[in-house]
DRENMAR-48804 format. One record per residue: residue number from 0; residue in three letters; x, y, z of N, C-alpha, C in turn. Coordinates in Angstrom, 1 decimal. Example, Ala and Ser with C-alpha at 12.3 -4.5 7.8 and 13.67 -1.06 7.14 Angstrom:
2
  palum  zakol     n_u     n_v     n_w    ca_u    ca_v    ca_w     c_u     c_v     c_w
      0    ala    13.2    -5.7     7.8    12.3    -4.5     7.8    13.2    -3.3     7.8
      1    ser    12.8    -2.2     7.1    13.7    -1.1     7.1    12.9     0.0     7.9
! end
This chain:
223
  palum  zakol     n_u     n_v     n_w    ca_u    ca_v    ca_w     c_u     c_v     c_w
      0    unk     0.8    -1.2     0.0     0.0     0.0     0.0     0.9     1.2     0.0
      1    unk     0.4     2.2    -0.9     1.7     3.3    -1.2     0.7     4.3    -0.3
      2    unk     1.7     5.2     0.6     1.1     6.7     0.6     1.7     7.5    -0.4
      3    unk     0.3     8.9    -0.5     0.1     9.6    -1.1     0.2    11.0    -0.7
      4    unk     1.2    11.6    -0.6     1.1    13.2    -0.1     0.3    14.1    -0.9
      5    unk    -1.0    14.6     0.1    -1.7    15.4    -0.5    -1.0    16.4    -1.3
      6    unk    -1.7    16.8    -2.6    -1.5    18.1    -3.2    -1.5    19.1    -2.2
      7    unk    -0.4    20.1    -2.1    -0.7    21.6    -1.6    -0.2    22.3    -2.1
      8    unk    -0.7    23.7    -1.2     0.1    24.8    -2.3     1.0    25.9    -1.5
      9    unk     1.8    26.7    -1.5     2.4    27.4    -0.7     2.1    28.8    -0.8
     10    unk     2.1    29.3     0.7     1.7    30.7     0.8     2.6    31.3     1.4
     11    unk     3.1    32.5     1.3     3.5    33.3     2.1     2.9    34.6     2.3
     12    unk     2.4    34.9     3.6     1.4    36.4     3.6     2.0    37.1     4.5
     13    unk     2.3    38.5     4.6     2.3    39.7     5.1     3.8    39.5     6.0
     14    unk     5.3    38.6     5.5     6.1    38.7     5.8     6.8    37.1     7.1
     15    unk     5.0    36.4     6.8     5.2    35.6     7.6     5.6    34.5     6.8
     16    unk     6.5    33.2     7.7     7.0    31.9     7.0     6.0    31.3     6.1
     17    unk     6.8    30.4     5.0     6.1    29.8     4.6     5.0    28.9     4.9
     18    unk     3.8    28.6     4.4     2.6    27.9     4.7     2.5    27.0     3.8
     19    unk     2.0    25.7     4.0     1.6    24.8     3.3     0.1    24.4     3.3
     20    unk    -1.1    24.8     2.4    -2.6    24.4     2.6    -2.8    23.4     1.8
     21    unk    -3.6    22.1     1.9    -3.7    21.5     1.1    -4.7    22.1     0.1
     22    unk    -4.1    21.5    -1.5    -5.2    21.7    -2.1    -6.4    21.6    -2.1
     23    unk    -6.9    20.9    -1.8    -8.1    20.6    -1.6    -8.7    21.9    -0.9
     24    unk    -8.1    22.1    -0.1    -8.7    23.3     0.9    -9.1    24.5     0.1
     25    unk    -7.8    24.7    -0.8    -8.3    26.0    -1.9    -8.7    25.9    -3.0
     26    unk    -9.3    24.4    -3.5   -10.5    24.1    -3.9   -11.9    24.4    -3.9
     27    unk   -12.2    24.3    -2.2   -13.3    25.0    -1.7   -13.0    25.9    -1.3
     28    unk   -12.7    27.3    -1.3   -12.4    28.9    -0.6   -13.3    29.4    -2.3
     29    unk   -12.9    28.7    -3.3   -14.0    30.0    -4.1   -15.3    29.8    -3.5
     30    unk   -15.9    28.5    -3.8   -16.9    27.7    -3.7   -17.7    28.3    -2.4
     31    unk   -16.9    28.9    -1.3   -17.0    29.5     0.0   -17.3    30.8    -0.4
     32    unk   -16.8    31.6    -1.2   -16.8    32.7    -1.5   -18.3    33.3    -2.8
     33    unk   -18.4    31.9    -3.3   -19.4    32.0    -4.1   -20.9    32.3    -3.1
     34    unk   -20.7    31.3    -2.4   -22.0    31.3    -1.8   -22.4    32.5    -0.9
     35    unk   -20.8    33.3    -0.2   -21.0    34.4     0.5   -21.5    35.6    -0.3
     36    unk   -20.9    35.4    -1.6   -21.3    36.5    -2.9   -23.0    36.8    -2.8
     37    unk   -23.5    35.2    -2.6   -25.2    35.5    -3.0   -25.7    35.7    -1.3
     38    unk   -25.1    35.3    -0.6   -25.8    36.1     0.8   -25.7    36.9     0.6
     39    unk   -24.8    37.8     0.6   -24.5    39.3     0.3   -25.6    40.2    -0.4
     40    unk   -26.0    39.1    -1.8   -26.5    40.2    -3.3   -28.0    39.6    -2.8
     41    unk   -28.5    39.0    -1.6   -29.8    38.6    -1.2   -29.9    39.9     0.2
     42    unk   -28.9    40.5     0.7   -28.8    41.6     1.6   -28.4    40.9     2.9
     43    unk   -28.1    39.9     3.4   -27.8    39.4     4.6   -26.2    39.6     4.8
     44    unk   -26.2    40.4     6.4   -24.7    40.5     6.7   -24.2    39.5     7.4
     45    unk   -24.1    38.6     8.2   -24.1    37.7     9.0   -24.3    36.5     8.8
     46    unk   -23.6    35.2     9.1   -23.6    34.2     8.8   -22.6    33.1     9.8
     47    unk   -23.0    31.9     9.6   -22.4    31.1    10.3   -21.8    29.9     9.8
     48    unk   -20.8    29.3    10.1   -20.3    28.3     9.6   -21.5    26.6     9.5
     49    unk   -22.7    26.9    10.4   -23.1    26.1    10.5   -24.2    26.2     9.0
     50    unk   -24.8    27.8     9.3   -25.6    28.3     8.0   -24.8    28.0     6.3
     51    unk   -23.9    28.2     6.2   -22.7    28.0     5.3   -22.6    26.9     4.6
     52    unk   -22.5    25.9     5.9   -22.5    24.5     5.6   -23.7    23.8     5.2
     53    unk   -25.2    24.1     5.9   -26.2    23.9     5.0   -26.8    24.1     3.8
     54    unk   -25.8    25.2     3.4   -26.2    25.7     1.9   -25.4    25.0     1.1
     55    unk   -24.0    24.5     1.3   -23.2    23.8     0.2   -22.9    22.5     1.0
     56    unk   -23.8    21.7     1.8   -23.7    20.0     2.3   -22.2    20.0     2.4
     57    unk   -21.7    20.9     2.9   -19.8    20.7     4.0   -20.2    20.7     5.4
     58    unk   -19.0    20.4     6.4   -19.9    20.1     7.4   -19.3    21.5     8.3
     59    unk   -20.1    22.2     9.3   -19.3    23.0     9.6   -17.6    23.1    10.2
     60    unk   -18.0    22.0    10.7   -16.3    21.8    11.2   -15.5    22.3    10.1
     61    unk   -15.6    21.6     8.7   -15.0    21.6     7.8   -14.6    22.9     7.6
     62    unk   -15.4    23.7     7.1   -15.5    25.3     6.9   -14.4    25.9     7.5
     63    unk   -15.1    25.5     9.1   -14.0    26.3    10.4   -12.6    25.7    10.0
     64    unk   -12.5    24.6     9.7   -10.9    24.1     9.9   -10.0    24.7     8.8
     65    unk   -11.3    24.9     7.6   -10.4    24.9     6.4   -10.3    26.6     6.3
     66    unk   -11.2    27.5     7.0   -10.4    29.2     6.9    -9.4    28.8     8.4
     67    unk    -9.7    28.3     9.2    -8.5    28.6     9.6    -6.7    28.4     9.4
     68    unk    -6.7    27.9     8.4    -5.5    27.8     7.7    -4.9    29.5     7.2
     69    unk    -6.1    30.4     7.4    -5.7    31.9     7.2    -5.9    32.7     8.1
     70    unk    -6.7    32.0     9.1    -6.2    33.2    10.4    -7.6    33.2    10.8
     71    unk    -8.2    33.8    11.7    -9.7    33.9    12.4   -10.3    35.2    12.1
     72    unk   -11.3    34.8    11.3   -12.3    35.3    10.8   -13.6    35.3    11.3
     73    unk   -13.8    34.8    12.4   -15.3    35.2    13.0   -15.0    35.0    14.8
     74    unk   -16.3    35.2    15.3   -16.0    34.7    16.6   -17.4    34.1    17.0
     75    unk   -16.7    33.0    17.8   -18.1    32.1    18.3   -19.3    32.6    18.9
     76    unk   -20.7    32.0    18.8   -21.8    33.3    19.1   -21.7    34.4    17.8
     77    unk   -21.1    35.0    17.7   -21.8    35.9    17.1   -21.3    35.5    15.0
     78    unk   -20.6    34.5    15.0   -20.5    34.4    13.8   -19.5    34.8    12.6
     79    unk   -19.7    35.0    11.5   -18.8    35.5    10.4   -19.6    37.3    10.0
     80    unk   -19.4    38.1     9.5   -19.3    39.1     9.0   -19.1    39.2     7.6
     81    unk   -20.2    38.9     6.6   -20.5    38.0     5.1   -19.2    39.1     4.0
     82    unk   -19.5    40.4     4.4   -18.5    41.5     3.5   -17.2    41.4     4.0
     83    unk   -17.1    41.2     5.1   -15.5    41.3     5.5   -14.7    40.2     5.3
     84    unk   -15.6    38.5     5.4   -15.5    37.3     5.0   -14.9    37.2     3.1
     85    unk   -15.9    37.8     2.4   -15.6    38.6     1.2   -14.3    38.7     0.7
     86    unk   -14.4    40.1     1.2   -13.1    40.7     1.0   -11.8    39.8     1.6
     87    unk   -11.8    39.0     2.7   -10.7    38.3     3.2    -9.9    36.8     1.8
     88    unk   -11.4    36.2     1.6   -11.3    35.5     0.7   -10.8    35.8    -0.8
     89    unk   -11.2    36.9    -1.2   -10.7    37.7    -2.2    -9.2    37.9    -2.4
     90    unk    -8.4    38.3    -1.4    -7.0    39.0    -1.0    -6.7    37.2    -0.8
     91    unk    -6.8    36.5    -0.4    -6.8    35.3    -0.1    -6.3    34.4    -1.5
     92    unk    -7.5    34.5    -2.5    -7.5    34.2    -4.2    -6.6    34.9    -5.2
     93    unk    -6.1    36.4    -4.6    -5.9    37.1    -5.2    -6.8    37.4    -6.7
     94    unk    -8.1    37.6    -6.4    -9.3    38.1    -6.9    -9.7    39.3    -6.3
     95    unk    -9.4    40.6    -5.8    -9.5    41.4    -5.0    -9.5    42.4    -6.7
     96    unk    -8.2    42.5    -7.9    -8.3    42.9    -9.0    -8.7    41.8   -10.0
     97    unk    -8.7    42.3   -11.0    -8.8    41.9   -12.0    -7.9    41.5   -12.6
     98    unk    -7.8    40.0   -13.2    -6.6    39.3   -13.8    -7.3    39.2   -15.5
     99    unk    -6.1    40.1   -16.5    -6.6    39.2   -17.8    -6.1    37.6   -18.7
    100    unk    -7.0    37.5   -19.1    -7.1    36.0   -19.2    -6.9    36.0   -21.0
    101    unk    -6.2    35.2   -21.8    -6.1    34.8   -22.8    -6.8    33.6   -23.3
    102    unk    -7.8    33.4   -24.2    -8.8    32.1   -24.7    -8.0    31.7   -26.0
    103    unk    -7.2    30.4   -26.0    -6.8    30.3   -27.2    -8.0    28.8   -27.8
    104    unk    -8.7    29.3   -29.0    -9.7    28.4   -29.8   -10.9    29.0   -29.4
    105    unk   -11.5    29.4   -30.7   -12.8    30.3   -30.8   -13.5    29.6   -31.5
    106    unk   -14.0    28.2   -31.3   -15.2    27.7   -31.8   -16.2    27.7   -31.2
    107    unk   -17.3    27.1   -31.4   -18.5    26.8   -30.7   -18.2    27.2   -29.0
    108    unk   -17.3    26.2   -28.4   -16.9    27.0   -26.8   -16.7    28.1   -26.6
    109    unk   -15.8    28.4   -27.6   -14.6    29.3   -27.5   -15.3    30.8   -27.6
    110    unk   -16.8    30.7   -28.5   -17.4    32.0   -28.9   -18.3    32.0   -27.2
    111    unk   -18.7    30.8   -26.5   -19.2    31.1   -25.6   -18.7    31.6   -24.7
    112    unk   -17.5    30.9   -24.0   -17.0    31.7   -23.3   -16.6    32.9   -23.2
    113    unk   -16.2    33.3   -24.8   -15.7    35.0   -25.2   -17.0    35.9   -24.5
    114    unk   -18.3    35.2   -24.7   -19.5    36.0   -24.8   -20.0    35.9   -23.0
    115    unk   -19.5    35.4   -22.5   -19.8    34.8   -20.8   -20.0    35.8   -20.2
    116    unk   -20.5    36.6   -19.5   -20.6    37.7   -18.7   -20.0    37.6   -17.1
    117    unk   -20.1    36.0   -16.8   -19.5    35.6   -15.4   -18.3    36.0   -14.7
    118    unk   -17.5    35.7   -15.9   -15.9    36.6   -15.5   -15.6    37.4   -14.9
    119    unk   -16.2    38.8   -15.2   -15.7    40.0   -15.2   -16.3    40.5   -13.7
    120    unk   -17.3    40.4   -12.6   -17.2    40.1   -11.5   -16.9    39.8   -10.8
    121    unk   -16.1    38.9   -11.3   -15.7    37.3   -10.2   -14.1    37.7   -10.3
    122    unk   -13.2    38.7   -10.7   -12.3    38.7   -10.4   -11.0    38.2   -12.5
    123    unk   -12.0    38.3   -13.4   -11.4    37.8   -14.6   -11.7    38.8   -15.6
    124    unk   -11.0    39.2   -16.7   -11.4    39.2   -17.7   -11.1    39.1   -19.3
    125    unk   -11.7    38.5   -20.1   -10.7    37.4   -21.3   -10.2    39.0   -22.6
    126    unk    -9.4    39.0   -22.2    -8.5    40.2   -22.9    -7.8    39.9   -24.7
    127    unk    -7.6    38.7   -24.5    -6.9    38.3   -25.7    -7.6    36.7   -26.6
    128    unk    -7.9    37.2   -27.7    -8.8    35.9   -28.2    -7.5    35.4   -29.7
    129    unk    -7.2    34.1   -29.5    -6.4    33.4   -30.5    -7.0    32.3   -31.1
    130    unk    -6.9    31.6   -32.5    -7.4    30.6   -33.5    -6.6    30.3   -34.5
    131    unk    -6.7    29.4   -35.5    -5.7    29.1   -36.4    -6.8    29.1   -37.5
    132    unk    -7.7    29.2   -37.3    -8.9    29.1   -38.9    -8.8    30.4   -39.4
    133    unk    -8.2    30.7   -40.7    -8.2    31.9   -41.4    -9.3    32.4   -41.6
    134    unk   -10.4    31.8   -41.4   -11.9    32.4   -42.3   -12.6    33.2   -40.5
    135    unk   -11.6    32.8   -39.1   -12.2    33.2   -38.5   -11.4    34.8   -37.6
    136    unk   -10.2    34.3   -38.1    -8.5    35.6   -37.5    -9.4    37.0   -38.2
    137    unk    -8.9    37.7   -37.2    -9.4    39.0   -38.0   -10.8    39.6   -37.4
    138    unk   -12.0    38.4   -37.3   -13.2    39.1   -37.2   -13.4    39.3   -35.3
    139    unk   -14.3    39.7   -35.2   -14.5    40.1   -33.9   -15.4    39.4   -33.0
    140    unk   -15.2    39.2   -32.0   -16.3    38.3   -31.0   -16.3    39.5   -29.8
    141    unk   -17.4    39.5   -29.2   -17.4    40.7   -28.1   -16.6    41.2   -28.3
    142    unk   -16.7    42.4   -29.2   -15.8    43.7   -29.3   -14.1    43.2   -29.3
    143    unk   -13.6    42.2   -29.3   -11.8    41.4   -29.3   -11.7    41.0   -30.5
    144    unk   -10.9    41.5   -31.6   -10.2    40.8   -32.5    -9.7    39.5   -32.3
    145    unk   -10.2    38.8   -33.5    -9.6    37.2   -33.0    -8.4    37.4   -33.6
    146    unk    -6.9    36.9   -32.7    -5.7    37.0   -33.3    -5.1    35.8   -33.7
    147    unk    -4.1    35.7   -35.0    -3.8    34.4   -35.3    -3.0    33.7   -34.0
    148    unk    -3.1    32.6   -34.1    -2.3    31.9   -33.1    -1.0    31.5   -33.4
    149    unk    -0.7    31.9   -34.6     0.8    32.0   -34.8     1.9    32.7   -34.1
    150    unk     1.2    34.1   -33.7     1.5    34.8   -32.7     1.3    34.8   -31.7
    151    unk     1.0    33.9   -31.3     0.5    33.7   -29.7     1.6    34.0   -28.5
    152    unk     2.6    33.5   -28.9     3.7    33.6   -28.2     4.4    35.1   -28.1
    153    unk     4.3    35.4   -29.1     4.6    37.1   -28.4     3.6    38.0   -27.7
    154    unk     2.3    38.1   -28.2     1.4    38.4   -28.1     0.9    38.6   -26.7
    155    unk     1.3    37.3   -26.3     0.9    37.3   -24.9     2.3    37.4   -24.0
    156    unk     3.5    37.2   -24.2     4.7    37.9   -23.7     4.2    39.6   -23.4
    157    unk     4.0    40.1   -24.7     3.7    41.5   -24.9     2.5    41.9   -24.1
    158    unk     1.5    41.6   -23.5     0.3    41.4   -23.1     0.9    41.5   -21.8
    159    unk     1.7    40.6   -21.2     2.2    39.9   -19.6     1.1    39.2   -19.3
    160    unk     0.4    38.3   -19.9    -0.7    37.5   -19.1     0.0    36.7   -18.5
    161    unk    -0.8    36.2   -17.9    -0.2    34.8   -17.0    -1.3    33.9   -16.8
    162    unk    -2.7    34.6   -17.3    -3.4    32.7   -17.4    -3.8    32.9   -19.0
    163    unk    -4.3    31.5   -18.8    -4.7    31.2   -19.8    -5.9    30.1   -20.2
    164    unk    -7.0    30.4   -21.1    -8.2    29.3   -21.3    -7.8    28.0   -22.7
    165    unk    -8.2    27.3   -22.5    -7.5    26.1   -23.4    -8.6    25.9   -24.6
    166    unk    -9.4    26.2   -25.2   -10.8    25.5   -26.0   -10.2    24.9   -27.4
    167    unk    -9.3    24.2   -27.2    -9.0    23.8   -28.8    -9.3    22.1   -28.4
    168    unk    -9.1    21.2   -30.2    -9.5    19.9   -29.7    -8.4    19.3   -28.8
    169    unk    -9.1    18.4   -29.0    -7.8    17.3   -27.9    -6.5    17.2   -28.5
    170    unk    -6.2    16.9   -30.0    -5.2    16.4   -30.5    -4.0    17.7   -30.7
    171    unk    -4.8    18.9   -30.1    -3.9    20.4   -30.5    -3.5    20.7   -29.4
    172    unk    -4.2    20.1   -27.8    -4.5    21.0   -26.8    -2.6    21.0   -25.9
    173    unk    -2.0    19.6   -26.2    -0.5    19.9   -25.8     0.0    20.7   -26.1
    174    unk     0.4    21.1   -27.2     1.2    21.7   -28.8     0.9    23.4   -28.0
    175    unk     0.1    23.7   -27.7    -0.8    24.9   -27.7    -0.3    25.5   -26.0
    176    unk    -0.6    24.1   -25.1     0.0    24.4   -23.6     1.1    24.5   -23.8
    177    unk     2.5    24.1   -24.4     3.9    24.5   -25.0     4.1    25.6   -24.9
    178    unk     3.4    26.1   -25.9     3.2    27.1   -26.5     3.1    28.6   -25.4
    179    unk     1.9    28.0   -24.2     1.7    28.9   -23.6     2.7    28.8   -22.6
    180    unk     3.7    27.6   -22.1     4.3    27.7   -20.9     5.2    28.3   -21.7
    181    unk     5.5    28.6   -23.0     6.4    29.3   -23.8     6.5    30.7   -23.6
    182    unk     5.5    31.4   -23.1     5.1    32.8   -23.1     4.6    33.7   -22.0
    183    unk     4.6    32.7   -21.0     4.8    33.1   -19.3     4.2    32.5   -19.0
    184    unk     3.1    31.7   -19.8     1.7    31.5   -18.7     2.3    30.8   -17.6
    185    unk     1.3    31.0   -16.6     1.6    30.3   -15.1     0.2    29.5   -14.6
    186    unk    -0.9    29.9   -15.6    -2.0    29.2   -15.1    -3.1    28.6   -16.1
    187    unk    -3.4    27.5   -16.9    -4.2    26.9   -17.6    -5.7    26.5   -17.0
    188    unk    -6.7    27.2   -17.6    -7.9    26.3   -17.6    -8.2    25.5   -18.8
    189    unk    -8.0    24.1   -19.0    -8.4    23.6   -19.7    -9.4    22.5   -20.3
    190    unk   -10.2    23.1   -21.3   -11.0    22.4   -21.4   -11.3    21.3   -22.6
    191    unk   -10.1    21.1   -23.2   -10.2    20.0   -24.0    -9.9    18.5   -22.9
    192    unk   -10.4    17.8   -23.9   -10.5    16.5   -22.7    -9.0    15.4   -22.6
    193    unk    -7.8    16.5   -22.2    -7.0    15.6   -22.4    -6.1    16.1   -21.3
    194    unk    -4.8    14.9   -20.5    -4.0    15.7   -19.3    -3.1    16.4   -19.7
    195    unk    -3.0    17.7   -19.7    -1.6    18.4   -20.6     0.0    17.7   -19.4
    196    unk     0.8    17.8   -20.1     2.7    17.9   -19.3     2.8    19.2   -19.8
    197    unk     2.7    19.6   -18.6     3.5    21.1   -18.4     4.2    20.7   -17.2
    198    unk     5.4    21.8   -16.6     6.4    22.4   -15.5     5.6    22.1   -14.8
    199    unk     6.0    21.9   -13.6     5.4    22.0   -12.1     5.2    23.7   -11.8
    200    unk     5.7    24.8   -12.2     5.4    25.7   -12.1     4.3    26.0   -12.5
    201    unk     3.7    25.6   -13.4     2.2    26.1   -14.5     1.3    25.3   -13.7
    202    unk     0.4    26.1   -13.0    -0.9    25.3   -12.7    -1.8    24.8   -13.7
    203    unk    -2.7    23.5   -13.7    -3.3    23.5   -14.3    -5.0    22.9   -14.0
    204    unk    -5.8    23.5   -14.6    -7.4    23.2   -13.5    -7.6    22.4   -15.4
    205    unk    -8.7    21.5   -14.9    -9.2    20.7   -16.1   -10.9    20.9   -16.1
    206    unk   -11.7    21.1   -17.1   -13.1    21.5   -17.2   -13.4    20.4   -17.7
    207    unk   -14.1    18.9   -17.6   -14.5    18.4   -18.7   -16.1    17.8   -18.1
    208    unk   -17.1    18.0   -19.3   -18.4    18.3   -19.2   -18.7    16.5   -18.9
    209    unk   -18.1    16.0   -19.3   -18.3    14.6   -19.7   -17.8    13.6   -18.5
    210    unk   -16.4    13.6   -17.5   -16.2    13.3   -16.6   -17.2    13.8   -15.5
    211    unk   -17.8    14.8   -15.8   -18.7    15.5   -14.4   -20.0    14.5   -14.3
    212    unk   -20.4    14.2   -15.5   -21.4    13.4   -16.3   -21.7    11.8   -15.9
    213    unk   -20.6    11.3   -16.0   -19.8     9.4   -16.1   -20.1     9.9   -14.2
    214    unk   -19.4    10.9   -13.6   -19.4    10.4   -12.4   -20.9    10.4   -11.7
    215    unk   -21.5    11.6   -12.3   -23.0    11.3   -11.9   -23.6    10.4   -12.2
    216    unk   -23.7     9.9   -13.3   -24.9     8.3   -13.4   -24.3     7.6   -12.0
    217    unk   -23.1     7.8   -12.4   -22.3     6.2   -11.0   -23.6     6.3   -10.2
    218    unk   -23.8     7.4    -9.1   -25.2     7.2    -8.6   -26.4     7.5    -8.8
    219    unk   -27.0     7.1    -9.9   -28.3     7.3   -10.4   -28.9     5.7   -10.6
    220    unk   -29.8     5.6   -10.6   -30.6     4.5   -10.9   -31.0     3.8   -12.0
    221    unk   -30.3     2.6   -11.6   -30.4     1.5   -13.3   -31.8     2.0   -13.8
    222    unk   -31.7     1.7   -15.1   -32.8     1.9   -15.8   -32.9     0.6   -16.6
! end
């Protein structure tokens, strides 16, 4: 039987030693931050780890154990403080500004996501759109020139992004992450359905509609 050292990630905040959180933990902090977003935009200041946890089936302990990896954020009895919770999580994500994001492949996804309105609230927004289909370089999707992806690599040097959205097919989607750990990226969302090899330095999150799918029937009911 092998162990497995969990995924973590390293922090250093406001001059203090290094930290180690497991991933997992900052897995859930958006997930945490989402839900405090809609208390907030429903008008409620106040909240509890126990209220928290009934809204997203975590248990409160959980919650409590997993902000305290950042320091103490409420006090017993009287609870969390939903805006100041917020804002902590934000500086936390470093979602406090706005990060621009590069989408390389503008097809059918690619026009959706260009067109997504979600982003630009939440801390994102897709600044640079790239493709290799000449019938599509040139034209415009939400007000952004689609640029060839030939250029990609300077483009986005010249730019300084540092993330980046993946929508091309499977058989392009390595060639393309190259490409991008070629030109600073530091962070991949990818949503073609395949595992990229990149550096240990390039993060990489994976979107696929189809794995989320397979795992749901698992518990659904034979038919």
């Amino acid at each position: 039987m092998h162990n497995h050292k969990p995924n973590i990630v390293s922090e250093k905040r406001h001059g203090m030693t290094l930290r180690e959180i497991p991933d997992i933990v900052v897995g859930r902090l958006p997930v945490y931050l989402r839900a405090l977003s809609r208390m907030s935009y429903e008008g409620q200041q106040i909240t509890s780890s126990k209220e928290l946890g009934e809204r997203l089936g975590i248990s409160s302990a959980q919650i409590r154990k997993d902000l305290s990896h950042f320091g103490e954020f409420g006090k017993q009895g009287t609870g969390y403080q939903i805006e100041f919770l917020i804002q902590q999580l934000q500086r936390i994500l470093k979602v406090g500004t706005e990060w621009e994001v590069a989408l390389v492949g503008v097809g059918d996804l690619g026009h959706a996501l260009a067109h997504y309105n979600g982003f630009a609230n939440r801390g994102f927004r897709i600044t640079a759109l790239f493709d290799n289909n000449p019938e599509v370089i040139g034209t415009a999707v939400n007000g952004l020139t689609i640029l060839d992806a030939t250029k990609l690599v300077p483009e986005i040097q010249a730019r300084n992004l540092k993330i980046a959205m993946l929508a091309v097919p499977a058989d392009k989607a390595q060639a393309v992450a190259s490409q991008l750990v070629e030109a600073g990226i530091e962070g991949i969302l990818n949503y073609a359905p395949i595992n990229l090899t990149v550096p240990k330095r390039v993060r990489v999150q994976y979107i696929d509609p189809v794995i989320h799918l397979q795992r749901m029937t698992f518990y659904l009911q034979d038919v």
